[in-house]
Each structure stands twice: as structure tokens, then as C-alpha cells.
PDB file as gemmi writes it, atoms N, CA and C in Angstrom:
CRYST1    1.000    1.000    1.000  90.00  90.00  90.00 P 1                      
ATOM      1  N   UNK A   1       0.826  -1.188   0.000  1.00  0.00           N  
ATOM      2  CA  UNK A   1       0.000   0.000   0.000  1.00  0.00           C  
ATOM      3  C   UNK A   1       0.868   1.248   0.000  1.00  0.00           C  
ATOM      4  N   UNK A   2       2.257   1.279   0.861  1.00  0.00           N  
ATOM      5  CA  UNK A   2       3.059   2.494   1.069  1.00  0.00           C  
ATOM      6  C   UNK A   2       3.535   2.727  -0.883  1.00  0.00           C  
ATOM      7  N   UNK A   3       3.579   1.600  -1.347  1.00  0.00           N  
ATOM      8  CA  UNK A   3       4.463   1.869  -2.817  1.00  0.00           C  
ATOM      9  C   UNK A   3       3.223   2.718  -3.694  1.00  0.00           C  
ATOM     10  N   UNK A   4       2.090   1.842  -3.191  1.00  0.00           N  
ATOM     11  CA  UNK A   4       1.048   2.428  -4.447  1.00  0.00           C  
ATOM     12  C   UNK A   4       0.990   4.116  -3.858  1.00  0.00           C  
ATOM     13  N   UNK A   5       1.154   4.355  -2.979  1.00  0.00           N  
ATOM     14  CA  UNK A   5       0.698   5.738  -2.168  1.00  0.00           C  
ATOM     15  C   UNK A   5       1.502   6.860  -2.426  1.00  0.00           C  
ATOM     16  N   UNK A   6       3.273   6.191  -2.700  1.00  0.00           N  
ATOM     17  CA  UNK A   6       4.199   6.747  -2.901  1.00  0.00           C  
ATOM     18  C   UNK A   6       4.421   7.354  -4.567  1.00  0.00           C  
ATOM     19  N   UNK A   7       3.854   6.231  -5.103  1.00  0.00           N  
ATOM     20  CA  UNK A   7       3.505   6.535  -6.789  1.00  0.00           C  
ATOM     21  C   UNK A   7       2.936   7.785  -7.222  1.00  0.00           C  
ATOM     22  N   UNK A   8       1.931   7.821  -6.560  1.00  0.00           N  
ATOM     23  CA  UNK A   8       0.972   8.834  -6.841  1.00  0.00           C  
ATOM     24  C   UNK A   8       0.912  10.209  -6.261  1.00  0.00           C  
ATOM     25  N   UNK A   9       2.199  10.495  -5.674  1.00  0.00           N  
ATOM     26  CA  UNK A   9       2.676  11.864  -5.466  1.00  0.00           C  
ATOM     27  C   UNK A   9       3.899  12.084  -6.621  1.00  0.00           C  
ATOM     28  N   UNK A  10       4.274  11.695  -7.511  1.00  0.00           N  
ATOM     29  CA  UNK A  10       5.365  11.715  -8.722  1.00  0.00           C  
ATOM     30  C   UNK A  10       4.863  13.327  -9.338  1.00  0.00           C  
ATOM     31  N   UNK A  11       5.983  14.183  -9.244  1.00  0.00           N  
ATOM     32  CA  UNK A  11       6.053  15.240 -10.078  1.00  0.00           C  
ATOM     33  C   UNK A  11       6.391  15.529 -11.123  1.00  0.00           C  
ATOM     34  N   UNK A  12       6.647  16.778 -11.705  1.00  0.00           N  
ATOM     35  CA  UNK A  12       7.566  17.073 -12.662  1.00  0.00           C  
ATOM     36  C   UNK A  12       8.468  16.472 -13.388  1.00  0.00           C  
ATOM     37  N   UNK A  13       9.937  16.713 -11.570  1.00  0.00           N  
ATOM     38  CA  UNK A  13      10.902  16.687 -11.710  1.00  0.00           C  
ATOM     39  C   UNK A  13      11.666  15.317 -11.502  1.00  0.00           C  
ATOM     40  N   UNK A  14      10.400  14.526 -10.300  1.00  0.00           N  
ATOM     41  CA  UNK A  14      11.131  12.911 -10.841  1.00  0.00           C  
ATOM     42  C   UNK A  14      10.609  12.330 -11.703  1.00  0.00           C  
ATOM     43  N   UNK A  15       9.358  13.043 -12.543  1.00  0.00           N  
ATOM     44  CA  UNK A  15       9.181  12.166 -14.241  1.00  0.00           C  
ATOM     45  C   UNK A  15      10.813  12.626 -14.813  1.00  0.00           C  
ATOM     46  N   UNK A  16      11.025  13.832 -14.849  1.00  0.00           N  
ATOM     47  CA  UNK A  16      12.096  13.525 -15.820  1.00  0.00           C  
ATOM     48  C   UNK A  16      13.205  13.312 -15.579  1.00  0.00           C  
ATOM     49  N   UNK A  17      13.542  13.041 -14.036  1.00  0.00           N  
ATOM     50  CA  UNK A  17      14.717  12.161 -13.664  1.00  0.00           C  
ATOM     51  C   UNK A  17      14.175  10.228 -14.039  1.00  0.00           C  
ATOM     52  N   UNK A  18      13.156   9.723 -14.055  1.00  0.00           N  
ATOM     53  CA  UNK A  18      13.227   8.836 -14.453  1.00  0.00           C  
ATOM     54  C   UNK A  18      13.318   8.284 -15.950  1.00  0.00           C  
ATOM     55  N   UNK A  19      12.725   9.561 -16.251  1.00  0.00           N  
ATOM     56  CA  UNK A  19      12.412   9.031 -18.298  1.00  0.00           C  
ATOM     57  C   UNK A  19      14.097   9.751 -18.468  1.00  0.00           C  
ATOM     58  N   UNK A  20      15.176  10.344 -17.969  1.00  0.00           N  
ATOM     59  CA  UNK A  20      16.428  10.092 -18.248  1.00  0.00           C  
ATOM     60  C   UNK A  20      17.010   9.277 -17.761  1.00  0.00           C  
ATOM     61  N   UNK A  21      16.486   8.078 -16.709  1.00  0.00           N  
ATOM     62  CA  UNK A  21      17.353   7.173 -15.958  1.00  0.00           C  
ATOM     63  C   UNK A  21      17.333   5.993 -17.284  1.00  0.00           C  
ATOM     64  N   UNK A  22      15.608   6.206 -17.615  1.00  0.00           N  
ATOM     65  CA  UNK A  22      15.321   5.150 -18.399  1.00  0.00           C  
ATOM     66  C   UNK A  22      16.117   4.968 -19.847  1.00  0.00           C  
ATOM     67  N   UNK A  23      16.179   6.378 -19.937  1.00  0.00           N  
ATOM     68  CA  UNK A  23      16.838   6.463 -21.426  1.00  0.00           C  
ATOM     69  C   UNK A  23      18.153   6.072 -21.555  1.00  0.00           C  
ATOM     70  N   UNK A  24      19.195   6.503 -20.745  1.00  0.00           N  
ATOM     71  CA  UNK A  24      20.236   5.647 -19.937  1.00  0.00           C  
ATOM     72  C   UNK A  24      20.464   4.380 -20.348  1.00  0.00           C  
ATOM     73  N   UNK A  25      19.600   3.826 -19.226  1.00  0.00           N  
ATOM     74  CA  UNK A  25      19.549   2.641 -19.060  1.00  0.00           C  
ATOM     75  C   UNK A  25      19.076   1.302 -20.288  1.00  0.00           C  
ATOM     76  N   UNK A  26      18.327   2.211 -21.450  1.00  0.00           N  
ATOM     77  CA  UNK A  26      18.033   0.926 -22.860  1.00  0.00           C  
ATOM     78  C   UNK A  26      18.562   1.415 -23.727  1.00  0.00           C  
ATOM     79  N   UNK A  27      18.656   2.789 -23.765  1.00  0.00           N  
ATOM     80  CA  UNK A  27      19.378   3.822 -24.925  1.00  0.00           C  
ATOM     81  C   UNK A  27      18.171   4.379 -25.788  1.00  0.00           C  
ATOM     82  N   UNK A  28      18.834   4.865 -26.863  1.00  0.00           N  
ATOM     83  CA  UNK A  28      17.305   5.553 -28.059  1.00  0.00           C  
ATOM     84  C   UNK A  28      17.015   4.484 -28.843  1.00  0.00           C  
ATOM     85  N   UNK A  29      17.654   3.594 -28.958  1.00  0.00           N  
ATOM     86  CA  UNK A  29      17.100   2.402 -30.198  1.00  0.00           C  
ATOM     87  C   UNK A  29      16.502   1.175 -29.353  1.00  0.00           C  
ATOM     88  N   UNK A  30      16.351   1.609 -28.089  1.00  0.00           N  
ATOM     89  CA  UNK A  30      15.849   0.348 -27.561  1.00  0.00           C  
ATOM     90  C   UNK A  30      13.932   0.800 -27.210  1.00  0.00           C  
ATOM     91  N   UNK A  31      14.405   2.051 -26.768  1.00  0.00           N  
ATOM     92  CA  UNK A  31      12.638   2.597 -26.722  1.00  0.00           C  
ATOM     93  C   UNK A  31      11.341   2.267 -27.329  1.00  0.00           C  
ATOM     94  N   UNK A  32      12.260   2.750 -28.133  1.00  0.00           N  
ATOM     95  CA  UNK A  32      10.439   2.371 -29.253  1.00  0.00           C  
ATOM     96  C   UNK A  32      10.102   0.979 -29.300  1.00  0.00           C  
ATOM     97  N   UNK A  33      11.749  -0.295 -29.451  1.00  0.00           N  
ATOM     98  CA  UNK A  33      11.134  -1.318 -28.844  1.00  0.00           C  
ATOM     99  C   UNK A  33      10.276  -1.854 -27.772  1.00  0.00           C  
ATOM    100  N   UNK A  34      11.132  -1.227 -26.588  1.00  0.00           N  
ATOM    101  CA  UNK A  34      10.396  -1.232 -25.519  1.00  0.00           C  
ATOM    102  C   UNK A  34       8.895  -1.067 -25.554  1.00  0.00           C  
ATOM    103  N   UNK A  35       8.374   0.338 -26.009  1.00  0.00           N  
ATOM    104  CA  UNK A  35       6.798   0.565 -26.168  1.00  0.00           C  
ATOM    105  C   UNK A  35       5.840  -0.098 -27.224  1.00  0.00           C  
ATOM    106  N   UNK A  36       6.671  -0.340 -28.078  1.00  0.00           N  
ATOM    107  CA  UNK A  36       5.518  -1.556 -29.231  1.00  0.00           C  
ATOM    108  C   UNK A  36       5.406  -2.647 -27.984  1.00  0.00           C  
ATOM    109  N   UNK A  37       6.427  -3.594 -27.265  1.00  0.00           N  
ATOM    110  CA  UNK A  37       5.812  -4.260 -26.819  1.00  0.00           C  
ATOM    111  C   UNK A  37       5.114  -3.732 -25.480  1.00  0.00           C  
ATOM    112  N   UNK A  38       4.998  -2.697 -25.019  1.00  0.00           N  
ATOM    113  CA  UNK A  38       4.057  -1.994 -23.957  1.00  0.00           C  
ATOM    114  C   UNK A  38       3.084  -2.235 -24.515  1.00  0.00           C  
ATOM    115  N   UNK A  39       2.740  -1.611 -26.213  1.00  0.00           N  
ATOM    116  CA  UNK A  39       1.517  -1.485 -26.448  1.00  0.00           C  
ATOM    117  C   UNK A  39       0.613  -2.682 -26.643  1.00  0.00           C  
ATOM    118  N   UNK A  40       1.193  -3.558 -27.132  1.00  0.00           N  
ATOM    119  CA  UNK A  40       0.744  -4.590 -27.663  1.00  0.00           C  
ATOM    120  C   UNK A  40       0.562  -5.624 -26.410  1.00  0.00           C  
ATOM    121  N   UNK A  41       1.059  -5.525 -25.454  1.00  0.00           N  
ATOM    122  CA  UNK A  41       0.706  -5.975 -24.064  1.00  0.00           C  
ATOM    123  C   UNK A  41      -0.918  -5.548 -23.683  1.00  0.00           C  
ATOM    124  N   UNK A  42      -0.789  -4.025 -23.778  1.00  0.00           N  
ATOM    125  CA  UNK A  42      -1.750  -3.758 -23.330  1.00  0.00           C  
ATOM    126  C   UNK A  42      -3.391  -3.865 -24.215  1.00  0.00           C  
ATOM    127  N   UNK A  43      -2.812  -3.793 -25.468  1.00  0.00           N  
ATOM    128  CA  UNK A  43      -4.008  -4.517 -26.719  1.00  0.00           C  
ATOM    129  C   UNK A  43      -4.278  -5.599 -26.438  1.00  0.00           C  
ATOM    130  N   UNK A  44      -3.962  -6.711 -25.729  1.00  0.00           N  
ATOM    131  CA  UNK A  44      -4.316  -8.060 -25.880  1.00  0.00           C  
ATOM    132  C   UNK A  44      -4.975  -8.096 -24.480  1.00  0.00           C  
ATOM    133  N   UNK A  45      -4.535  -7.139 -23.396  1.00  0.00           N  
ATOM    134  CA  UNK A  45      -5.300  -6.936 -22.065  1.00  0.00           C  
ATOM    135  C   UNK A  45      -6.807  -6.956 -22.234  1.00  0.00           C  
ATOM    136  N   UNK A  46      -6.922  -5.878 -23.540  1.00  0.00           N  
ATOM    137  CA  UNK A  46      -7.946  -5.031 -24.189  1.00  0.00           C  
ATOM    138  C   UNK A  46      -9.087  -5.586 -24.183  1.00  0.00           C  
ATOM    139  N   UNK A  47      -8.584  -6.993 -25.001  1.00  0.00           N  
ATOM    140  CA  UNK A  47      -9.040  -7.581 -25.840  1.00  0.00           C  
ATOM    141  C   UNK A  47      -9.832  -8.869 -25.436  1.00  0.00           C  
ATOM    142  N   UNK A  48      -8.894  -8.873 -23.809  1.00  0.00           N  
ATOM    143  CA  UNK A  48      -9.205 -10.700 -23.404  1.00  0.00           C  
ATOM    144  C   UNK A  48     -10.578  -9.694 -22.446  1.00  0.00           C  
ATOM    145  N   UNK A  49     -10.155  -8.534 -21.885  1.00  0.00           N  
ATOM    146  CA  UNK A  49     -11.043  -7.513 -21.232  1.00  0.00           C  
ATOM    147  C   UNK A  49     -12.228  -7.613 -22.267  1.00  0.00           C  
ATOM    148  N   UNK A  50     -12.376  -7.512 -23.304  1.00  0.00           N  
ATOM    149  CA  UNK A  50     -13.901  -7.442 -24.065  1.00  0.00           C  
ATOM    150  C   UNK A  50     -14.048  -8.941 -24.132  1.00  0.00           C  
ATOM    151  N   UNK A  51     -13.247  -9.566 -24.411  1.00  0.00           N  
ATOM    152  CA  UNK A  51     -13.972 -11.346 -24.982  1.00  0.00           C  
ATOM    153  C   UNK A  51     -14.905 -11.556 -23.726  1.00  0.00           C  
ATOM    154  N   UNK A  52     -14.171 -11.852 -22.685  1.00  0.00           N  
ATOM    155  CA  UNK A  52     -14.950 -11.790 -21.387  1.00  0.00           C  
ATOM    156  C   UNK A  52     -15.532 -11.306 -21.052  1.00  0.00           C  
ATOM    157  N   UNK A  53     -16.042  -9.919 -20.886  1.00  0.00           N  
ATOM    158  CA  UNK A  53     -17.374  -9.206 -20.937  1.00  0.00           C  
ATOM    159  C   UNK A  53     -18.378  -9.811 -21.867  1.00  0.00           C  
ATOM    160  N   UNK A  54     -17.857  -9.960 -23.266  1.00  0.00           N  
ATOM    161  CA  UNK A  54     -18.967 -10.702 -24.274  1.00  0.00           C  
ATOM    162  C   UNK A  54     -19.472 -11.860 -23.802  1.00  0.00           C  
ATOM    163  N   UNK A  55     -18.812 -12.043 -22.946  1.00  0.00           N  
ATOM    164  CA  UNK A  55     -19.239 -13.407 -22.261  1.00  0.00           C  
ATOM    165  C   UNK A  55     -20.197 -13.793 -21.895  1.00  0.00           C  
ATOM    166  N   UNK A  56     -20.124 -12.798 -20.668  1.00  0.00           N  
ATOM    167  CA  UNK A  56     -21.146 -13.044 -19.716  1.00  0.00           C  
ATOM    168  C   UNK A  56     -21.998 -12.358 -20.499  1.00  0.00           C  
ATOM    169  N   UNK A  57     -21.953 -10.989 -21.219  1.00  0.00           N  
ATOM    170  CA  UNK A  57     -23.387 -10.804 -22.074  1.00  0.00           C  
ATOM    171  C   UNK A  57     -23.718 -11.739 -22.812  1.00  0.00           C  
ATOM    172  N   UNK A  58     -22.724 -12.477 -23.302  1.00  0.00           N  
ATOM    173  CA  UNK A  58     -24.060 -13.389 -23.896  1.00  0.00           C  
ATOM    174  C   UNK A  58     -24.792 -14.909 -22.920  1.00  0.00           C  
ATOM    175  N   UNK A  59     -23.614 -14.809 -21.966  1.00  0.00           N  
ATOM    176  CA  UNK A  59     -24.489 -16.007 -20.840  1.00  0.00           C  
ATOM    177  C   UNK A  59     -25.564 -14.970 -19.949  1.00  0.00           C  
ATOM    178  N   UNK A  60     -25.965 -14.266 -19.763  1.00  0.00           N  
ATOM    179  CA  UNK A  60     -26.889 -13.256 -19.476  1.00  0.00           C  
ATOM    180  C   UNK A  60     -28.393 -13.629 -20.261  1.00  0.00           C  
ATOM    181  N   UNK A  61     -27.697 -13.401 -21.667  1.00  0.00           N  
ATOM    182  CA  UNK A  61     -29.204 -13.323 -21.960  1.00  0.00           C  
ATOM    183  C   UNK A  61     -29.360 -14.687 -22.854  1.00  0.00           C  
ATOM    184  N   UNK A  62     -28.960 -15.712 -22.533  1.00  0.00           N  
ATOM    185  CA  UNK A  62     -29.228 -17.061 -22.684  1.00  0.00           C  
ATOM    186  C   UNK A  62     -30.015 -17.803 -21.675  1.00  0.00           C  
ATOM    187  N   UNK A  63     -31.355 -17.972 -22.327  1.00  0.00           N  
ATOM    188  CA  UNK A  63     -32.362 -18.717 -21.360  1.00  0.00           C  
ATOM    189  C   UNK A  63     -32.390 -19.559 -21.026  1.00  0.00           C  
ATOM    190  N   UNK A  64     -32.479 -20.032 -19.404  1.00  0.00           N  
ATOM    191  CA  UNK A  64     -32.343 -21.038 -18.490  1.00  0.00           C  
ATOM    192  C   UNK A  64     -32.823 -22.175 -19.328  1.00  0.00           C  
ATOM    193  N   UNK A  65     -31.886 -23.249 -18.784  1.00  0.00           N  
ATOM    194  CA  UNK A  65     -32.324 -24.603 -19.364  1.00  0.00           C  
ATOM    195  C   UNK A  65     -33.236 -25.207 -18.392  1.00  0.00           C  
ATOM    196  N   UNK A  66     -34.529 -25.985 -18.694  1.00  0.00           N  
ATOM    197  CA  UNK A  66     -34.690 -26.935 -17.553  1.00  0.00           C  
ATOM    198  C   UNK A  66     -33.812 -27.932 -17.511  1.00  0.00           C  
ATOM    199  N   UNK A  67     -32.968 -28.654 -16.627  1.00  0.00           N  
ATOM    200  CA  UNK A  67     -32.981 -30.104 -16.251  1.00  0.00           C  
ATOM    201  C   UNK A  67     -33.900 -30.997 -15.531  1.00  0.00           C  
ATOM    202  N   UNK A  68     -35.195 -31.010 -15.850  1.00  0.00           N  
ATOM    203  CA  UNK A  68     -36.074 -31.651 -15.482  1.00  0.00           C  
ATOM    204  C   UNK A  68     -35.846 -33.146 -16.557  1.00  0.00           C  
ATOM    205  N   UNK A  69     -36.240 -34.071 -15.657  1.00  0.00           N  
ATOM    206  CA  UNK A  69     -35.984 -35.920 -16.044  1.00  0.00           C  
ATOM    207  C   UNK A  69     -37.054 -36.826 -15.813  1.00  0.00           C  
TER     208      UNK A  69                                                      
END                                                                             
């Protein structure tokens, strides 16, 4: 809880001490790698996020079976 709490006071000046630690640390030709696969992480999040919603909408409005014997 202290980390998530600590996150969310981030300013200015340690965004751009980190996005230069970061840059540093993969270089300029590694970035954009880096973020295609950010993005594409987060597209497939997206995605399993809607299949599953479709889900249950469609087990929602699928009418009860009897099992009567």
C-alpha cells in the first residue's frame, strides 16, 4: 500500500529524472522497442477484457435450461 501511495505523489521533476534514468539505461534504439511491446501488451489486455465481458453478455441473456428428467 506504502508503494502504491508513494507513486501517486510523482512530479515534474522525478518524471524527468526517471524518463532520463530510463533512457540511460536501454538507450534511443531500444525505446520504441520497448513501447511496441508496452503497447501490444496492453491490446491483448484489451481484448481478453472485451472477450470476457462478451461473455457473460451473452451467458446473461441465454435462457435457463430446464434439467427436469
Amino acid at each position: 500500500m506504502n508503494t502504491i501511495h508513494l507513486l501517486s505523489f510523482l512530479g515534474g521533476q522525478e518524471l524527468i529524472v526517471l524518463l532520463v534514468l530510463v533512457l540511460l539505461l536501454f538507450g534511443g534504439k531500444k525505446i520504441p522497442e520497448l513501447m511496441r511491446g508496452l503497447g501490444r501488451g496492453v491490446r491483448e489486455f484489451q481484448d481478453a477484457k472485451n472477450n470476457v465481458g462478451n461473455e457473460i453478455r451473452k451467458g446473461m441473456n441465454e435462457e435457463p435450461k430446464d434439467n427436469k428428467e
